[in-house]
C-alpha positions as CSV (number, residue, x, y, z in Angstrom):
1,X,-16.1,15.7,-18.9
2,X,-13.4,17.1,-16.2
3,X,-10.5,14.7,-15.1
4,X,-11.0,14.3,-11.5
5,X,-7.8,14.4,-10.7
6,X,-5.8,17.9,-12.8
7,X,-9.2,19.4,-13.4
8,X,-8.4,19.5,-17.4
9,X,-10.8,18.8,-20.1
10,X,-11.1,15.3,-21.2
11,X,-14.0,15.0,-23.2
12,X,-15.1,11.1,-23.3
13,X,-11.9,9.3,-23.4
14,X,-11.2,6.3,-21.0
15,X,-7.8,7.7,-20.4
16,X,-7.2,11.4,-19.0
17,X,-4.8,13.0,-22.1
18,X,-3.0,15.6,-19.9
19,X,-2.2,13.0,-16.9
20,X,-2.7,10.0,-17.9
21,X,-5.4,9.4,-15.4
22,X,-7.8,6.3,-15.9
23,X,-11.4,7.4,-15.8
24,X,-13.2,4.0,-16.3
25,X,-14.6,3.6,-13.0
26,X,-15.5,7.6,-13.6
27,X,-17.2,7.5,-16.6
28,X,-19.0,4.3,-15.6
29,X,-20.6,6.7,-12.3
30,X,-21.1,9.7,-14.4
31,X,-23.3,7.3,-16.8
32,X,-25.2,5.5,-14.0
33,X,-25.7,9.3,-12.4
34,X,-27.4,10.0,-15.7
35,X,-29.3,7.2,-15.9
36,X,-30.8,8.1,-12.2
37,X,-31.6,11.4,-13.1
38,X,-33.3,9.9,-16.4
39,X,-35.4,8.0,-14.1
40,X,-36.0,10.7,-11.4
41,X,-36.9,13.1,-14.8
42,X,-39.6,10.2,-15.9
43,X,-40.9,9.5,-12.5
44,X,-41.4,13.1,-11.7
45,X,-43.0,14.1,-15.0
46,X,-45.7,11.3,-13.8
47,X,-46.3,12.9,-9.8
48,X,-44.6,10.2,-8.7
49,X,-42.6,12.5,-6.4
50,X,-41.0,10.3,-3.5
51,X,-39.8,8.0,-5.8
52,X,-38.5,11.0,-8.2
53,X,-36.5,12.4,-5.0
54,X,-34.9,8.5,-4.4
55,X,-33.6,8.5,-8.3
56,X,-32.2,11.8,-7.7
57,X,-31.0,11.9,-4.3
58,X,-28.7,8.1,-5.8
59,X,-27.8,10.4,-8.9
60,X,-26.5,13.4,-6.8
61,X,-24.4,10.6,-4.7
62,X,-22.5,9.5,-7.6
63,X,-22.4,13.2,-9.2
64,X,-22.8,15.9,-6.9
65,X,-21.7,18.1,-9.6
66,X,-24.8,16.8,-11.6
67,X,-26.6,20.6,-11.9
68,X,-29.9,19.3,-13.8
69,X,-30.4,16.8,-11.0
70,X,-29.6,19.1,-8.3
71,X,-32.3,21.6,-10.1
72,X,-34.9,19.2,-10.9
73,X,-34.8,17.8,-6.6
74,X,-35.2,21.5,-5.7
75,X,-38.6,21.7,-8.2
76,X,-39.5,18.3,-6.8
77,X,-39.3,19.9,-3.2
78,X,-41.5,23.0,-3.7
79,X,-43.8,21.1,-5.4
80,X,-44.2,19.0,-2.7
81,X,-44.4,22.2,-1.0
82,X,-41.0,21.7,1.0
83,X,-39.5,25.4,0.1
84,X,-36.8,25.5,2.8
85,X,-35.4,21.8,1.2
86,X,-35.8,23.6,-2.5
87,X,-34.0,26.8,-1.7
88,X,-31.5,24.4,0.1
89,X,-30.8,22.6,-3.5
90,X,-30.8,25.7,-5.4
91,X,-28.5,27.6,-3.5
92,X,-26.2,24.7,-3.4
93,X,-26.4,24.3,-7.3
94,X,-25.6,28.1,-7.6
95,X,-22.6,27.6,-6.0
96,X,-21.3,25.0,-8.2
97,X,-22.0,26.7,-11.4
98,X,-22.7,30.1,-10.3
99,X,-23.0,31.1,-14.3
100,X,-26.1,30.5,-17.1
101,X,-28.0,28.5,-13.4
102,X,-31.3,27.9,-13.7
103,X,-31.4,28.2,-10.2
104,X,-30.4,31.8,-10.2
105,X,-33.7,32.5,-11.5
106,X,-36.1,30.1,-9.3
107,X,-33.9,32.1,-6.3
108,X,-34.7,35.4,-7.6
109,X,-38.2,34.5,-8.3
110,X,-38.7,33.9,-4.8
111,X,-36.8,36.3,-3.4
112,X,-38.3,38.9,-5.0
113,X,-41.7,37.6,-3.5
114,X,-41.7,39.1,0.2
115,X,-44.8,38.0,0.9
116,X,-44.2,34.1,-0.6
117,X,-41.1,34.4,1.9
118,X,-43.4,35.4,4.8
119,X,-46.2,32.7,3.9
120,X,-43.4,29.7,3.9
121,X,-42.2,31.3,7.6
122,X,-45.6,31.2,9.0
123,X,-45.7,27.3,7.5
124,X,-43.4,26.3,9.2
125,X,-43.9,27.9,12.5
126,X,-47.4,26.7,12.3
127,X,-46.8,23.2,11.6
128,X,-44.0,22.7,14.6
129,X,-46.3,24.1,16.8
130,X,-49.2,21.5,15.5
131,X,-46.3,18.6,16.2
132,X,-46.1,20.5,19.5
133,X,-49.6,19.9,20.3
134,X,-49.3,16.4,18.9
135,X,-46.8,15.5,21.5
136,X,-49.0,17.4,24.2
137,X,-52.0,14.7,22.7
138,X,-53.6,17.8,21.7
139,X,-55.5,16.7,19.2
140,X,-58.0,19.2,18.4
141,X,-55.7,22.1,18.6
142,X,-53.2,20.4,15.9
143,X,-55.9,20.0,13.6
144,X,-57.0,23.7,14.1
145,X,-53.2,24.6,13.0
146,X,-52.8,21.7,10.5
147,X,-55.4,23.2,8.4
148,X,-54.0,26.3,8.4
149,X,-50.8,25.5,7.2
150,X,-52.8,23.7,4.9
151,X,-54.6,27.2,3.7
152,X,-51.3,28.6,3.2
153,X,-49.3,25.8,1.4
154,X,-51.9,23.1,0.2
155,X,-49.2,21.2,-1.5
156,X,-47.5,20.2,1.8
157,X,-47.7,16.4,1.6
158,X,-46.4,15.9,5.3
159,X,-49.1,18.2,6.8
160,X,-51.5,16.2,4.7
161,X,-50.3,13.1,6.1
162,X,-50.3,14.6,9.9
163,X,-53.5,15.5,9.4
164,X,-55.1,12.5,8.0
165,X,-53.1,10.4,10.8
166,X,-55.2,12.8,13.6
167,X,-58.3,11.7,11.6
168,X,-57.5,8.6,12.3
169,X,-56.6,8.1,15.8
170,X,-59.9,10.7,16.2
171,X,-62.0,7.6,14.2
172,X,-63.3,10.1,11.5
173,X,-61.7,7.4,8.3
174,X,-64.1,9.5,5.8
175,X,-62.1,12.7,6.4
176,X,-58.9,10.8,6.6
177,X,-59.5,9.1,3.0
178,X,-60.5,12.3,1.5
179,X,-57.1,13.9,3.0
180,X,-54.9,11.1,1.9
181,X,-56.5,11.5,-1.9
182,X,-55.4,15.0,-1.6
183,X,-51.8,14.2,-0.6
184,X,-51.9,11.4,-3.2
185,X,-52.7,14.0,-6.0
186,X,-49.4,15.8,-5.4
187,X,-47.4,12.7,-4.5
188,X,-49.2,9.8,-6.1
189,X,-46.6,7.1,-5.0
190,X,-45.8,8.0,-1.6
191,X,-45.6,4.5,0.6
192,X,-46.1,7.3,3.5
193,X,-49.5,7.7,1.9
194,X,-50.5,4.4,0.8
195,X,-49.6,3.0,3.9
196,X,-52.2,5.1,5.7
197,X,-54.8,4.9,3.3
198,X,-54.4,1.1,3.3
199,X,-55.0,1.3,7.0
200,X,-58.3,3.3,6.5
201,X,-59.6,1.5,3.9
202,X,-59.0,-1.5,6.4
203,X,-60.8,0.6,9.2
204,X,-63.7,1.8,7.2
205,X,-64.7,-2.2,5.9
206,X,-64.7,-3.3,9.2
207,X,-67.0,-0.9,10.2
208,X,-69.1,-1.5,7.4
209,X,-69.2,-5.3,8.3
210,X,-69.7,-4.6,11.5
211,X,-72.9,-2.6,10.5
212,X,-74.3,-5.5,8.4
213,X,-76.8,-8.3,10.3
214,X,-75.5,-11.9,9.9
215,X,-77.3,-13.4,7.3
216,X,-78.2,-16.2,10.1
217,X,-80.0,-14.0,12.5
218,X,-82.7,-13.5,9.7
219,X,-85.6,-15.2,8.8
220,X,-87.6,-14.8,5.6
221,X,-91.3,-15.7,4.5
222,X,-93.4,-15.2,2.1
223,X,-96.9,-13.1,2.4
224,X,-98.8,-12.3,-0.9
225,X,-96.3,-10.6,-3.6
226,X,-94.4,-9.6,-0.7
227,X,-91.2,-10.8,1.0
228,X,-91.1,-10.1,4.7
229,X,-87.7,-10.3,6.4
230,X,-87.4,-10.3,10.1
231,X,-84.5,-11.6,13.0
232,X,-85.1,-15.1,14.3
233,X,-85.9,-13.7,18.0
234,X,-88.7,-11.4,16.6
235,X,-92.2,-11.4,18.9
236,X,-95.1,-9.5,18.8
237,X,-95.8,-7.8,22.1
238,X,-98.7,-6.8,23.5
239,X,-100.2,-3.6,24.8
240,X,-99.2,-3.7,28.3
241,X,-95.2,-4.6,27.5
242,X,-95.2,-2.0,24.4
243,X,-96.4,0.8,27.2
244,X,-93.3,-0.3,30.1
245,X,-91.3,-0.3,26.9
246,X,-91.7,3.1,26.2
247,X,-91.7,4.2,29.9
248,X,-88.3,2.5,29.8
249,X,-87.4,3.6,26.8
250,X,-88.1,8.0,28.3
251,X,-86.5,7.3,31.4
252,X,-83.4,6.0,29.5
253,X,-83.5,8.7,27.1
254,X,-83.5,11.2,29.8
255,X,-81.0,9.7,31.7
256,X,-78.6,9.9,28.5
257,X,-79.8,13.4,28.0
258,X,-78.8,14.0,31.8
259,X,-75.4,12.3,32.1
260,X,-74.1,12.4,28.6
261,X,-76.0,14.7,26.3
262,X,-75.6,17.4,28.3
263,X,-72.2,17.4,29.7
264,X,-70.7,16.5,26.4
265,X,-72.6,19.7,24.7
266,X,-71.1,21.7,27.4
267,X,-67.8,20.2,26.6
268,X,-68.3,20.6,23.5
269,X,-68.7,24.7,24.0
270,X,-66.2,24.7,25.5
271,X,-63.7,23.7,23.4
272,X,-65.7,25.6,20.9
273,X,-64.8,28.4,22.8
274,X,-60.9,27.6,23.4
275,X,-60.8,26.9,19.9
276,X,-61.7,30.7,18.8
277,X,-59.5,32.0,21.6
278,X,-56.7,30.2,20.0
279,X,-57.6,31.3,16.7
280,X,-57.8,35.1,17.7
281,X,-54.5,35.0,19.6
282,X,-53.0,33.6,16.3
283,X,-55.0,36.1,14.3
284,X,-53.3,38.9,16.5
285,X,-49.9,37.4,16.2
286,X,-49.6,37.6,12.4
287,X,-51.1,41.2,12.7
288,X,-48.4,42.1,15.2
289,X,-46.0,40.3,13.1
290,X,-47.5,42.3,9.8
291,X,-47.3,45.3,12.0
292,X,-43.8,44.9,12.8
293,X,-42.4,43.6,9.5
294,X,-43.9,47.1,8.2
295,X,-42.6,49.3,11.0
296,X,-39.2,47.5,10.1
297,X,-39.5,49.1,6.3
298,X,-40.4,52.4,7.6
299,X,-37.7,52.8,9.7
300,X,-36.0,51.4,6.9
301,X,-37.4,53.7,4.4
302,X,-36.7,56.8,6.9
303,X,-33.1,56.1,7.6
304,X,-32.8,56.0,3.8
305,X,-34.3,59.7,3.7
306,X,-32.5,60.8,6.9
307,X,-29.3,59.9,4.8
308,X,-30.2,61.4,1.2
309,X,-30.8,64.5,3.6
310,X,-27.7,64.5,5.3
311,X,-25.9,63.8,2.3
312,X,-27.7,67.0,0.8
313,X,-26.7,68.9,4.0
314,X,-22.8,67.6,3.5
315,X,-22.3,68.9,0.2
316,X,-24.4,72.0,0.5
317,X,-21.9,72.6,2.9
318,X,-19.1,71.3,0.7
319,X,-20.3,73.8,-1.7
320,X,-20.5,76.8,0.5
321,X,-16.8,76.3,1.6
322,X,-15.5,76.1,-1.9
323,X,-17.2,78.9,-2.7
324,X,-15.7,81.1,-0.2
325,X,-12.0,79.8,-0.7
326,X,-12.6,81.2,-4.3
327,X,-14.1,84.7,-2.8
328,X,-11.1,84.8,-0.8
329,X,-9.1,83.9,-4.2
330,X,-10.8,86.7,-5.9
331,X,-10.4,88.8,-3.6
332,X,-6.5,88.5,-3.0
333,X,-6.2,89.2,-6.1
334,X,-7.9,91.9,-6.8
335,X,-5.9,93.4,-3.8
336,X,-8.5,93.4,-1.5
337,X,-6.8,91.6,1.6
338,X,-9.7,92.4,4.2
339,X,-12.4,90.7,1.7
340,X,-9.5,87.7,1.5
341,X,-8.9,87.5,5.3
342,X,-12.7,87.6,6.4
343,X,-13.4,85.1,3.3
344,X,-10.7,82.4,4.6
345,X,-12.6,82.7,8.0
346,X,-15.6,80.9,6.8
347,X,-13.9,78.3,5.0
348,X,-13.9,75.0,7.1
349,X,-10.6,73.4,5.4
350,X,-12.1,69.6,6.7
351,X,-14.1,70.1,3.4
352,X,-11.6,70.3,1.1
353,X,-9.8,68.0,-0.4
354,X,-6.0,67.7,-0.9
355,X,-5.3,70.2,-3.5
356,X,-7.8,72.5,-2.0
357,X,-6.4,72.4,1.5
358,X,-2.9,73.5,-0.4
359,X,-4.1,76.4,-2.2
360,X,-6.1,77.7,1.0
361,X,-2.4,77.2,3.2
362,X,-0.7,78.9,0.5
363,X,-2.9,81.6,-0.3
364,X,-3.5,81.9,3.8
365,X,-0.2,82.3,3.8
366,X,-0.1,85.1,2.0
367,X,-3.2,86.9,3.1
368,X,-2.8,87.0,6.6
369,X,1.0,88.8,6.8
370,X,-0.9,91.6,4.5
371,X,-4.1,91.1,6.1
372,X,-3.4,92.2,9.9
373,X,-1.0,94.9,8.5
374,X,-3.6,96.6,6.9
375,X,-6.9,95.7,9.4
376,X,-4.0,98.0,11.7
377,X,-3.5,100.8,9.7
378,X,-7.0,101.6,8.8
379,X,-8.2,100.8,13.0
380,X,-5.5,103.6,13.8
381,X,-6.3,105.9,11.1
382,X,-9.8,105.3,12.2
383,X,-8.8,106.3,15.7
384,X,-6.9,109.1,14.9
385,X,-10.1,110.5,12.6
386,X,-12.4,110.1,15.9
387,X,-14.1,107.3,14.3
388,X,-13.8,105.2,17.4
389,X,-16.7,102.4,16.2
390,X,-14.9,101.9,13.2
391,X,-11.3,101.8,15.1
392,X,-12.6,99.2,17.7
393,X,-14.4,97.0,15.0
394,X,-10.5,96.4,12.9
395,X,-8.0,96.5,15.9
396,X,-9.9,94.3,17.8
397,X,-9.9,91.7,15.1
398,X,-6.4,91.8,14.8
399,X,-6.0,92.1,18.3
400,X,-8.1,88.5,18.2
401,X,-5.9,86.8,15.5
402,X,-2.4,88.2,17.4
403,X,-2.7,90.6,20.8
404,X,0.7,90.9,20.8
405,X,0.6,92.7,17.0
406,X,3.1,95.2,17.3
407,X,4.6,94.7,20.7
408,X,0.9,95.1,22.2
409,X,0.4,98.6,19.9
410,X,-2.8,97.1,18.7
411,X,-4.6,96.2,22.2
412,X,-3.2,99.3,23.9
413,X,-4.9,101.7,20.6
414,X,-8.3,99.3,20.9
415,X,-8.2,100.3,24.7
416,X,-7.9,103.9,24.0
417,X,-10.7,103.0,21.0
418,X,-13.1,101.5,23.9
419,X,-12.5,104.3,26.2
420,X,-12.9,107.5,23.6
421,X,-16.1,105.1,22.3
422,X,-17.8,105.9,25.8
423,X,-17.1,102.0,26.9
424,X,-14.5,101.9,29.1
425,X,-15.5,98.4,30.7
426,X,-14.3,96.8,27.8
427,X,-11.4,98.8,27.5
428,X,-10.2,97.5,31.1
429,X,-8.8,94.1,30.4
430,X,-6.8,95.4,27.4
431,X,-5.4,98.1,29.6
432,X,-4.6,95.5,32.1
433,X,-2.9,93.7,29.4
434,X,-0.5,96.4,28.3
435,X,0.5,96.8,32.3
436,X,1.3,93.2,32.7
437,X,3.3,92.8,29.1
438,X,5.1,95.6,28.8
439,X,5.6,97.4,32.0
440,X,7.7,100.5,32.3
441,X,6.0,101.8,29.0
442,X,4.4,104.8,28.2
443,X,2.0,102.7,27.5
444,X,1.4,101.1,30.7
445,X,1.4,104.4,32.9
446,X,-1.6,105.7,30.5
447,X,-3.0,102.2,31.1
448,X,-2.4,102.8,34.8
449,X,-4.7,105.9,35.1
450,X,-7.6,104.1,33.8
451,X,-8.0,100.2,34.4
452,X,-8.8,101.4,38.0
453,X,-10.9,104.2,36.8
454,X,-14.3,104.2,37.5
455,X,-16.6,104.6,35.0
């Protein structure tokens, strides 16, 4: 046992041994909690489930630590088909001993069981909307949903018990008995139950002595080896009265059959008729609600692949990048700076991590002051060799990374490049460049005779 008060170990002992604490009165409540759960244990091993819950529910009072008791209410519950109140326990008792819990395993069991999960929410909308149509003295339309919650949990005692009270108050005491039996074979104590059943049993012998003649309206007498029993008023008729009797008797039948026969079968298909309307609209409501539960795991199901796709995508893309920062390695050091420089152009450095992100600085760094140096000297050599194609395709990419390389020597040869390379059109802006940077050049009076040239 735990001392109450310095949550130590204290075994049985009267008398807490690390403080002293006096756990009489404790003990004393932790016995009588036993005791109740003993009885609620007995009681529920017998379907005596009410009275199970009562021993329980007084045991959980004095010991709400008490995790058999708190275990054994929540089996009590569901088998009284009360799921919500049984999960309620469970989860309660997992969180006082979340370790070796019985619990954890009647949760998971259910859990696990979408479609139990979906049955006990389609209870219990189906039943508030019957004690909606009770309190609407909608009889007939809380019956129609009574029995369905009935279909899908038969071991609901209170929808039992609602129903066979609507039996009642509609005067049909056969199906009322039969409904209470039912409830009593889950809960065979239930005062709930025996209360109505007393009520119909009551009912159904009144009618029954109601149906009986008094024994002193008859008359008996005796004719041969026969006994002849007839009432005390009994005369024969004659012809004449037998004949307006059954004259009577046709108009009255077809008076009945005119002013109550009639209207009450036409009543009758009527409600016949609102009765499957409601029962298609609920039909289409659990489809929609089927329909929508599984549009919700498809989507589900396609964000998860939409993910593992773009997760795919990331680090093909990851991959790619590393994979050109070590082309660009390889190349730099194999002294091939153009192969470096155009391999550190496709690497996208929000890929790489920390110490990838230092060797591609460093080693960018170092590429780029030999890189544009030589991209320079083979675009001139190219020019100088007539190779203007060749010229325009390296100066201009250093002229894009720096087009002031040189004091401008780079955009003013690409210029010269263009024009020699039959496109003067492009060579125009980077002949109007060299004029507005460096004026009072050679290079700008060349530039002069041709960005106003036409072509």
């Amino acid at each position: 046992m735990i001392c109450y008060r310095c949550g130590e170990e204290a075994g049985m002992e009267a008398v807490c041994p690390s403080c002293g604490t006096d756990l009489k009165i404790f003990l004393r409540a932790a016995k009588m909690a036993n005791a109740y759960y003993n009885d609620g244990l007995e009681k529920a091993g017998v379907r005596n489930l009410s009275g199970a819950i009562l021993s329980l529910k007084s045991c959980l009072k004095l010991n709400k630590y008490h995790i058999d008791a708190r275990n054994l209410l929540g089996l009590v519950y569901y088998e009284m088909g009360e799921v919500v109140d049984a999960l309620s326990e469970w989860v309660i008792s997992k969180s006082y001993q979340p370790i070796e819990n019985r619990a954890s395993r009647y949760l998971e069991e259910i859990q696990q069981n979408p479609s139990r999960l979906e049955t006990v929410n389609q209870t219990i909308k189906k039943y508030n909307q019957a004690l909606l149509y009770c309190r609407q003295d909608s009889r007939d339309l809380a019956i129609i949903q009574l029995k369905k919650v009935l279909s899908l949990n038969p071991k609901l005692v209170k929808g039992h018990q609602l129903l066979a009270l609507l039996y009642l108050q509609e005067n049909k005491l056969e199906l009322a008995k039969k409904t209470l039996r039912n409830a009593g074979k889950i809960d065979t104590d239930n005062t709930t139950t025996l209360r109505y059943l007393k009520e119909v049993n009551t009912r159904l012998r009144e009618s029954g002595a109601a149906k009986k003649p008094k024994q002193d309206d008859l008359i008996s007498y005796q004719s041969g080896n026969e006994t002849i029993i007839m009432p005390k008023r009994f005369k024969e008729s004659s012809i004449g009265s037998t004949l307006i009797y059954i004259i009577i008797g046709l108009l009255v039948g077809a008076a009945v059959t005119s002013f109550l026969i009639v209207p009450n079968v036409r009543k009758l298909a009527k409600d016949d008729a609102r009765k499957q309307l409601l029962s298609a609209n609920d039909t289409i409501t659990t489809n929609e609600q089927q329909i929508a539960s599984l549009q919700a795991q498809v989507d589900e199901l396609q964000t998860q692949v939409d993910s593992a796709e773009s997760n795919s995508a990331q680090i093909q893309a990851k991959a790619g990048v590393y994979e050109q920062l070590m082309n660009a390695y390889a190349s730099f050091n194999a002294g091939d700076i153009v192969g470096a420089g155009t391999a550190l152009e496709a690497v996208d450095t929000a890929y790489l991590n920390e110490s990838a992100q230092s060797l591609y600085q460093s080693l960018n760094e170092q590429v780029n002051a030999q890189y544009l140096t030589q991209l320079y000297d083979e675009g001139y050599a190219k020019y100088h060799d007539g190779d203007y194609a060749e010229a325009v395709t390296r100066l201009k990419e250093v002229v894009d990374k720096d087009q002031d390389y040189r004091d401008g020597m780079a955009a003013y040869y690409l210029a010269q490049a263009y024009r020699r390379g039959g496109d003067l059109a492009s060579a125009k802006p980077y002949y109007q460049y060299i004029i507005d940077n460096y004026p009072n050049t050679e290079r700008a009076r060349t530039a002069a005779n041709y960005v106003n040239k036409e072509e």
